[in-house]
N, C-alpha and C positions, 0 to 999 in steps of 0.2 A: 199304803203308807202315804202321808203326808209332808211332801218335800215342798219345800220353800227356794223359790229359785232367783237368784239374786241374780244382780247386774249394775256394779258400783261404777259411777264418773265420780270427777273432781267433787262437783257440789251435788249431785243425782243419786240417788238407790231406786230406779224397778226394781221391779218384785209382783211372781207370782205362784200362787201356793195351786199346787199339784194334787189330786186326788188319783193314785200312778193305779189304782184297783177300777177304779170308773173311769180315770182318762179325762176326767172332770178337772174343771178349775175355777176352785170357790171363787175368786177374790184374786184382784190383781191392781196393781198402783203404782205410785210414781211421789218419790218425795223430792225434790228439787228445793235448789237453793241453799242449799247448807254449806253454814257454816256465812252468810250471809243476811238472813234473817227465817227463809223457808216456808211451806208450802206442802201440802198433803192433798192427792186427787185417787181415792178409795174406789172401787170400786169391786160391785156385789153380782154373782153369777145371776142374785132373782130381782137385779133393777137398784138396789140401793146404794148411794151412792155419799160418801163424805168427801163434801171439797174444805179444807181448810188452811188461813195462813197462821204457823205455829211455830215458835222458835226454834230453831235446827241448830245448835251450834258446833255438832258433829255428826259423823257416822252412827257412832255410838246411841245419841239421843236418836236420830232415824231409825234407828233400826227398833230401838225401843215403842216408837210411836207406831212403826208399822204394827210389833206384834201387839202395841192397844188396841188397834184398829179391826186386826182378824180374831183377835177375843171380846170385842166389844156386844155388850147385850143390844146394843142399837143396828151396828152395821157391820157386825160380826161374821162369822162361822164357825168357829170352832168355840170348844165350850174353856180351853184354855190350852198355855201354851204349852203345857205336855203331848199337845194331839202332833203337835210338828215334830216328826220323826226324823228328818236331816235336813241339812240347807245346802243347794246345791249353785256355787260360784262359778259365774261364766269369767273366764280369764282369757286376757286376747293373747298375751305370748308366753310361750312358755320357756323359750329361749332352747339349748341344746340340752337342756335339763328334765324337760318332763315329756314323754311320747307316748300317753295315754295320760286319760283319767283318775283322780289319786287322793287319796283322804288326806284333810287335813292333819298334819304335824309339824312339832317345831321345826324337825328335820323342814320340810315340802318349807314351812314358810320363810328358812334362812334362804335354800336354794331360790325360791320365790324373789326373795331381794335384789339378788344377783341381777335378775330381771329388768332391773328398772331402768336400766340406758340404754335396752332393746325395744321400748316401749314408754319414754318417761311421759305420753298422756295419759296411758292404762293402764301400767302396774301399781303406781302408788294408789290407783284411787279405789285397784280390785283390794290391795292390801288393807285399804283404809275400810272399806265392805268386811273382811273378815274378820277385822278387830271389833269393828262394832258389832257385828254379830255374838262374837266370843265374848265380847263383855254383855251382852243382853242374854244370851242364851248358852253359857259357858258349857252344859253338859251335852247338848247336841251337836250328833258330829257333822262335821261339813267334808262336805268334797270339792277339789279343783276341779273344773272342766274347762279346758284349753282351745282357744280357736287356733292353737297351730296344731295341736296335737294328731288331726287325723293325715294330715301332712306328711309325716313325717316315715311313711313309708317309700318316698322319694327316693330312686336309688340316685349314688354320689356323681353320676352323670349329670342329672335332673337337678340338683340342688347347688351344684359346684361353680362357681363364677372365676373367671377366670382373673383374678389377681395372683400376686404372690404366694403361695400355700402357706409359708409361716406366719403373715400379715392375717388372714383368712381364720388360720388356727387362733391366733392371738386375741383376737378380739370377737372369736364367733359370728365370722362373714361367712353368710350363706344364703340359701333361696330356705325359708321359712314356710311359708304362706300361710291364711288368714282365712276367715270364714268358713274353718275347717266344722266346725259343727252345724252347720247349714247343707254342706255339701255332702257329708255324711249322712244326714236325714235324709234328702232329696236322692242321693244315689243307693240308697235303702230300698227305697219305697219304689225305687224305677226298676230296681231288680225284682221285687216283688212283681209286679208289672208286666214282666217282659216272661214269666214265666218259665224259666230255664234257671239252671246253677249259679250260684253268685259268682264262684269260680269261672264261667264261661263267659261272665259280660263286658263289654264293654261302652264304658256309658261318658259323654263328656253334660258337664254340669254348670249349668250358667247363672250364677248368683250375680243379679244386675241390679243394681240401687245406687242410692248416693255416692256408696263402694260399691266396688264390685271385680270381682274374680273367677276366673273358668278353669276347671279342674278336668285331668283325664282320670277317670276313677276304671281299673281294669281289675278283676278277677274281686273285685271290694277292695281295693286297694290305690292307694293315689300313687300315680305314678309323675305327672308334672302340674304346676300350678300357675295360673299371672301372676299375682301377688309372691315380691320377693323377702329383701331381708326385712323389706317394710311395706304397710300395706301401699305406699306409693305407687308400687311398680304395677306394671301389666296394659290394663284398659284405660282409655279416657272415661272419668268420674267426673260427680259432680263440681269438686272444684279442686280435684289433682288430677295431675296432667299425663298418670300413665307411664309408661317406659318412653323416653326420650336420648338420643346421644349423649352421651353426659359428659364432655366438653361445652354441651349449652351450658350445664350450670357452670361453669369455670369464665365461657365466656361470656355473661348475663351479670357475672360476680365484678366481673372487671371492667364493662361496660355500663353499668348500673351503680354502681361504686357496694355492692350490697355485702353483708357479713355472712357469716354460717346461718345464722340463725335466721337473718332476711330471707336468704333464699332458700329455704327449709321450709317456708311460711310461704312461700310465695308458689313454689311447687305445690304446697297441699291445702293452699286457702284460695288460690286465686283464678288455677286453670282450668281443664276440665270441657266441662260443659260453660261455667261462667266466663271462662277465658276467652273459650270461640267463638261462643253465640254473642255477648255480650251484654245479653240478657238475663240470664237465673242459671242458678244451677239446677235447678228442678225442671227437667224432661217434659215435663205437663207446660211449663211455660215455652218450653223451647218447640215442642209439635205446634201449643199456639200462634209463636211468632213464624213457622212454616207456612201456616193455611192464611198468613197473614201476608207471607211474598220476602220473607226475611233472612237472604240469603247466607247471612251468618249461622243462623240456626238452622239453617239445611247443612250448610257444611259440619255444626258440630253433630248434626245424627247419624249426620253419614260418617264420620268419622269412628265413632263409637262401633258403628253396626260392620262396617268391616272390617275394623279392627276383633268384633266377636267373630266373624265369619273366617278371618284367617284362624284365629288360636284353632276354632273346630277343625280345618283341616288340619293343623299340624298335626293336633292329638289325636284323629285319624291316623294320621301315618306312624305317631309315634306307637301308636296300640296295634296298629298293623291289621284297622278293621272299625265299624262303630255302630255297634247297635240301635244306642239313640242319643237324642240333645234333650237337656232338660232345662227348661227356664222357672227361675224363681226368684223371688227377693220383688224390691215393690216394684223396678220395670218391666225386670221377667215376666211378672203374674201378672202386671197390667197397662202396658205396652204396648200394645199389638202393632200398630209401626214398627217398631223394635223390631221382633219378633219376626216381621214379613221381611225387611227390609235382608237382614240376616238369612232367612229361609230363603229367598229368592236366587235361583240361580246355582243352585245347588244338589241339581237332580244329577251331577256325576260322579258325586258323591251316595247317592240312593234318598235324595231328603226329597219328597214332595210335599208343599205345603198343604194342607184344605184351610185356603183363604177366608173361605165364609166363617167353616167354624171358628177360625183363629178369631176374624172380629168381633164374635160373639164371646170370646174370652176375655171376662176381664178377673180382678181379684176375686177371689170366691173361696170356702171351701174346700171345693172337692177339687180330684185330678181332671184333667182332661187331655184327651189327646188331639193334638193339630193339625198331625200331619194325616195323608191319605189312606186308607187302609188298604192300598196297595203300597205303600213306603216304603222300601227296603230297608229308611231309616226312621224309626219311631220318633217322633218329636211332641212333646209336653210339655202342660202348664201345670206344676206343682208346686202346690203351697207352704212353702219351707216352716219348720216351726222347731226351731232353737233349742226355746225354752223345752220343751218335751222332751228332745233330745238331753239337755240336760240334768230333766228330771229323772231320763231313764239310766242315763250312767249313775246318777248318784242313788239311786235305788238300789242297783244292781250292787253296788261295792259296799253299800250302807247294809244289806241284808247278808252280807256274808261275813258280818263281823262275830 
């Protein structure tokens, strides 16, 4: 089957088309700008490549342009738009509405709505993705895939925050969490790995990038998450600030004279890694300014790196036991400071690092493993991939219609 895997922003649609029988992927691209003036960057599994600026003034026109593009006799692949067999939508929240993967219907896209003030940077723009879809390609079915959804086996210990229960009920306050189809992929393939029952494992999972999030994944199943009612929460990011006493925001609001919306913005635009270093948000500039004597951007790596080093213990304790740590996402995969900084110190736990090979790890491919092969705790570099994941949900519910 040939699934079409979307991933809608404000003015953005990625997009890449899945071959789920070979594992292959014709053709893959990026429409930006829309609804602004827009822009098309194509690109061909055998080298061919369309860059161009073309009018976008919706979803709807993108999404049109895309299917020119993978039916085009120049930089094509397919021989037309009947060969795409469903389109599968990455959605970040699903709110307390969806807890798996789900075909699109009217039903799925009123509840879908409801969404939009759990999410108001990602749900209008996934909505605005499957309208334009639905008006380019009205008879193919689509599927939701949710980054809260694998979540969502959280027992109410795990997910329950401690305000008012009715206040909680009323407005759908909860621990959520996010880059659930990442961590699903990557705790897939770590049980495959490890060679024993999925039922008997226990794996914590470290999705590290610009976001990022650590997951205790037991028996296949997520039992706690960083990332709460909003991906805000948990770890220092690149440019939010992670779990902090949240009296700062109250007194930051009154000391700063700031509104809701300031310091909503300021929390998820400003901290981070950009906050402490004072330099970038981006990891790559911040190792830089280390090797450089820049003692701001030591303290934001170390901050991050033991901030991952404790969630791994807890979720040890919480699983009562931890087969391995798996790192992915772009600093997991290619970090390797990260990565030691984290592993170091941690053999009473059972984690031993193999240093050399770690530095020899960078994005690649394939898995690798980094810790010792006497490790009581396996520790890996795997390379998360999303999009497959879901390709493969939407295959799987698209074939059994």
């Amino acid at each position: 089957m040939k699934v079409l895997v979307v991933n809608a922003g404000s003015s953005s649609l990625k997009y890449q088309l899945f071959d789920t029988v070979t594992g292959e992927v014709p053709a893959k691209g990026l429409c930006e700008r829309i609804g602004i003036d827009g822009k098309i960057d194509h690109k061909c599994a055998d080298g061919r490549r369309w860059t161009e600026e073309i009018d976008m003034p919706n979803h709807s026109v993108a999404t049109k342009i895309v299917v020119d593009a993978l039916t085009s006799a120049d930089y094509g692949c397919l021989k037309g738009m009947d060969e795409i067999g469903a389109i599968g939508h990455r959605v970040v929240h699903g709110g307390p509405y969806f807890f798996e993967s789900c075909l699109l219907t009217d039903e799925v896209l009123a509840k879908l709505e409801l969404c939009r003030d759990l999410a108001p940077l990602h749900t209008p723009a996934a909505i605005m993705g499957i309208q334009g879809c639905t008006a380019v390609m009205p008879t193919v079915p689509q599927v939701l895939v949710f980054d809260t959804a694998f979540h969502q086996t959280m027992p109410a210990k795990a997910y329950t925050y401690a305000i008012d229960y009715e206040t909680a009920q009323k407005y759908n306050i909860r621990r959520y969490g996010f880059h659930g189809t990442s961590h699903k992929f990557v705790s897939r393939e770590m049980a495959k790995l490890l060679d024993k029952p999925v039922e008997e494992t226990k794996i914590v999972t470290c999705h590290i990038g610009n976001g990022s999030s650590i997951s205790a994944v037991m028996g296949g199943k997520v039992i706690d998450t960083t990332m709460g009612f909003t991906p805000l929460d948990g770890v220092e990011m690149g440019t939010r600030s992670g779990a902090i006493d949240p009296a700062i925001v109250t007194f930051l609001m009154k000391k700063e004279n700031l509104t809701a919306d300031e310091m909503d913005a300021y929390l998820n635009k400003k901290c981070g890694f950009l906050g402490v270093s004072g330099v970038s948000s981006d990891s790559r500039d911040v190792e830089a300014g280390i090797l450089e004597g820049n003692e701001r951007c030591k303290l934001a790596a170390e901050v991050l790196a033991y901030q991952v080093k404790k969630y791994i213990g807890s979720f040890a304790a919480a699983m009562n036991g931890l087969d391995a740590v798996v790192f992915t996402a772009g600093m997991g995969e290619n970090n390797t400071e990260l990565r030691e900084r984290v592993c170091t110190d941690m053999d009473f736990l059972g984690i031993t690092l193999d240093k050399e090979v770690n530095a020899k790890t960078l994005r690649q491919s394939d898995n690798v493993m980094i810790s010792t092969p006497d490790s009581k705790v396996q520790v890996w570099v795997l390379p998360t991939n999303e999009e497959l994941m879901i390709a493969s949900d939407t295959e799987e519910i698209v074939s059994k219609l």
